[in-house]
N, C-alpha and C positions, 0 to 999 in steps of 0.2 A: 703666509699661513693665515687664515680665519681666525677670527678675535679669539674664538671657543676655543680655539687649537689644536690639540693631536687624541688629549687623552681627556675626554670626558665623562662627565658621572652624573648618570639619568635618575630621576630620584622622584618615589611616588611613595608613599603612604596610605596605609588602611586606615579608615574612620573618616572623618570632617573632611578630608581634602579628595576624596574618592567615592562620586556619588555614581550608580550604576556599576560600581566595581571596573569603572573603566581604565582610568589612571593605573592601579594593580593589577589592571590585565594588560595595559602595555608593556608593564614591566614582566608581567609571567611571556607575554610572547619573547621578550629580548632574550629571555632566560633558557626558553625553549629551541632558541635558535643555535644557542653556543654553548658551551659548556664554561662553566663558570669556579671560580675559587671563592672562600673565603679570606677576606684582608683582614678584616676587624668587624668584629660585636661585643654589642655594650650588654654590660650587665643587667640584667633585667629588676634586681632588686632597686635597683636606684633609681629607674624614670618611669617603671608601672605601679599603678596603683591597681590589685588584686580583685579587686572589690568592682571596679568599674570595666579593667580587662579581664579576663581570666581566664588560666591554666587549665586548659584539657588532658584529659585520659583520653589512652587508645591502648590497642593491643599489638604487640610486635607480634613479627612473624613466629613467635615460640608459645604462641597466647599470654604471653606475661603482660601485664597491666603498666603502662608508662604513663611520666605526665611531660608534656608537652608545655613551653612555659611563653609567655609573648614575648615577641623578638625585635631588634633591626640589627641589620649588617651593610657592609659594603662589602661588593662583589666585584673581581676585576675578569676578564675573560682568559680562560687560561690559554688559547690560540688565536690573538689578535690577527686581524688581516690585514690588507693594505687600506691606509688612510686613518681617519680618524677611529682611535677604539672606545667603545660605550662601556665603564664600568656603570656600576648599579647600585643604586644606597636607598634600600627598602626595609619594611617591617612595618610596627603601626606605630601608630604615634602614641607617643610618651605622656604620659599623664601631669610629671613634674618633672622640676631641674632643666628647663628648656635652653636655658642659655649652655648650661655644661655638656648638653645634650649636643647640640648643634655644635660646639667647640670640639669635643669628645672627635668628631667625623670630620673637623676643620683640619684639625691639627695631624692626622693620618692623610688627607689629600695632599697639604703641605708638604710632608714626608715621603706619598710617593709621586709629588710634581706631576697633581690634576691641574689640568689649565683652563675647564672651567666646566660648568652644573647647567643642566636644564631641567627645570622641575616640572609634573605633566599635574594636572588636578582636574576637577571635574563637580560640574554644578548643575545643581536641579535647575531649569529655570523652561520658560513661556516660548517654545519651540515644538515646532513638527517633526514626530519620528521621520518624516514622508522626505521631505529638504533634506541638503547637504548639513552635515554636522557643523555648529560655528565652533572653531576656533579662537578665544581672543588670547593673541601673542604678543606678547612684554617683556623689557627688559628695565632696571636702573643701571645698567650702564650704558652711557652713551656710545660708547664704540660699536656695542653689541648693536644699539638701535639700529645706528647709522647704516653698519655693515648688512645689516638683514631687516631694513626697512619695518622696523618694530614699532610698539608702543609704548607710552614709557603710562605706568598706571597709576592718577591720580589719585585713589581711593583711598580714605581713611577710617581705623577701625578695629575689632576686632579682626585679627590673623589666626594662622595655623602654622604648624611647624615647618610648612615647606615656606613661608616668607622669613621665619624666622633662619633657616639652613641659609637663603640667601642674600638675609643681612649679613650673617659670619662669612660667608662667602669672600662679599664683594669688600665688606670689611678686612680680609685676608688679599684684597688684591686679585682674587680670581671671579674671572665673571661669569656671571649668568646669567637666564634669560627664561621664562616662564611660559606655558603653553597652557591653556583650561579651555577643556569641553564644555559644552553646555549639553545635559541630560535633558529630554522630557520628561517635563515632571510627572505625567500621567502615568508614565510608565514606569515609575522608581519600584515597586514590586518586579518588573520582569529581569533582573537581574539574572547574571552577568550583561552587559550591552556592547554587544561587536560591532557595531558597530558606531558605536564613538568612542571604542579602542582603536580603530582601524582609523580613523579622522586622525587621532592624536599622534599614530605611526603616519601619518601620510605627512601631515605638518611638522614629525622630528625629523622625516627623511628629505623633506625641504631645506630645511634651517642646517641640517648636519651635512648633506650630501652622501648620509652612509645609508647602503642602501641595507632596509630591513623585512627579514622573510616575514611576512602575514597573506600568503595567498590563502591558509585557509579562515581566515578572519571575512575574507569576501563573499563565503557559501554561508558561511556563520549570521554576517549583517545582511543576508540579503533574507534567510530564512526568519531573523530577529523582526526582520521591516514587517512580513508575511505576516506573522504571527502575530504581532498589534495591528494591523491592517482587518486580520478576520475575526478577532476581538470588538472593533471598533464597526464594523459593518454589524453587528448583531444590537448596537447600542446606538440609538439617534441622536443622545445628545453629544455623545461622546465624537458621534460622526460632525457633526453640526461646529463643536468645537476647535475638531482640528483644521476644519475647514476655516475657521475664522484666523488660526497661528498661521496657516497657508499662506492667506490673504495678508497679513503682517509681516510675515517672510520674508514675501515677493516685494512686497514696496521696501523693503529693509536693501532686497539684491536689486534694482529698479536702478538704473541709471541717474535718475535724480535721486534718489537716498544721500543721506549723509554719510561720508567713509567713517562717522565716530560713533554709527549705530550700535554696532557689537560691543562695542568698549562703554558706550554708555548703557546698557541694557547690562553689561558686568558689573559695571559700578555701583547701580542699582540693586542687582541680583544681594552686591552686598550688604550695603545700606540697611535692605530689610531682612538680613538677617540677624536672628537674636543669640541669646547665649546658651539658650536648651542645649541640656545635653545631647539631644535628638538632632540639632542641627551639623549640617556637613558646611564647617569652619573654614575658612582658606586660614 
């Protein structure tokens, strides 16, 4: 059996760890695929701050006025199939109480014998919409590396709740193994981005061997590509620039490149990021 095991739990968060809305829309596609339960969510008075997330209104179907309050849950699939099953541990991320937080979802995996987490995230950084989406893929467990030829990630710093979920993780004995997109940064206004949803689906059904619906994520990233392509054709510096991350790409994919481009270009991505609240956190 693979280190990850039978019953795994994919886990992506709104805010700091989900730049282009990519990471939460990998998870709206798994969601979309299967029909899903709720196992457990946390109270929302105890790890949001109001003020910083906050409770929307809407109208139900009878026009009556409701509020809506911010969430996370775990979600298991209510008709698992053959091989590994994908539960889901989503919502945004919590403002405070991170450790009780991260326990809170430790201590229910525990309970229904998850055998291990792959967290998806995603970061602005100095990349061509036009290239292949980078991937850099990690793990702290050594098994996990070994078994799926991973990274194990140097960086020190400022985190976010998905490193924090697989500290308690791998602290509990169950492992994991982490996946981040890289966004263009230019593009961080064209929100949603299919495609480096569709990158981070492509690299979970690597690593997992389960295969997952996104064929229409492909008409989705291919019109996304379009779309900054005839943007960028009306503007020369913009055309000028992507043409220079091209050029940087290519000696990155270049047979003599370094295999620790991506990871070091990650590591950096972190480095220079600060503590704004505007910043997207790992």
């Amino acid at each position: 059996m693979d280190v990850l095991g039978s019953r795994i739990v994919i886990v992506a968060f709104d805010g700091w760890n989900d730049a282009g809305e990519a990471a939460s829309g990998a998870i709206a596609a798994l969601r979309s695929a299967n029909d899903y339960d709720l196992v457990h969510s946390i109270d929302p008075e105890l790890y949001f701050d109001y003020q910083y997330t906050r409770p929307a209104t809407k109208m139900d179907a009878d026009g009556r006025r409701q509020l809506t309050w911010p969430e996370a849950g775990l979600w298991r699939p209510r008709d698992p199939g053959p091989g590994p099953e994908f539960w889901v541990l989503t919502g945004v991320e919590p403002a405070r109480t991170w450790q009780s937080f991260a326990a809170e979802f430790i201590d229910v995996a525990l309970r229904d014998d998850i055998t291990g987490f792959v967290t998806l995230g995603a970061m602005l950084s100095d990349v061509p919409h036009t290239r292949p989406i980078s991937i850099f893929a990690s793990s702290q467990n050594e098994q996990v590396r070994e078994a799926h030829g991973l990274e194990r990630s140097l960086y020190e710093g400022p985190v976010g709740i998905l490193s924090v979920i697989e500290h308690f993780a791998e602290s509990a004995c169950i492992p994991t193994a982490s996946l981040w997109a890289s966004v263009p940064h230019y593009v961080a206004s064209a929100t949603p981005s299919p495609k480096v949803t569709l990158a981070l689906l492509d690299r979970l059904e690597e690593l997992t061997g389960v295969d997952v619906s996104r064929d229409h994520l492909r008409t989705e990233a291919a019109a996304w590509e379009a779309s900054i392509d005839a943007a960028a054709a009306d503007d020369e510096d913009m055309t000028e620039y992507i043409r220079q991350l091209e050029q940087t790409r290519d000696t990155w994919d270049s047979p003599d490149a370094s295999g620790d481009a991506i990871a070091q270009a990650f590591e950096r991505y972190l480095k220079r990021r600060g503590d704004g609240p505007g910043d997207h956190k790992r």
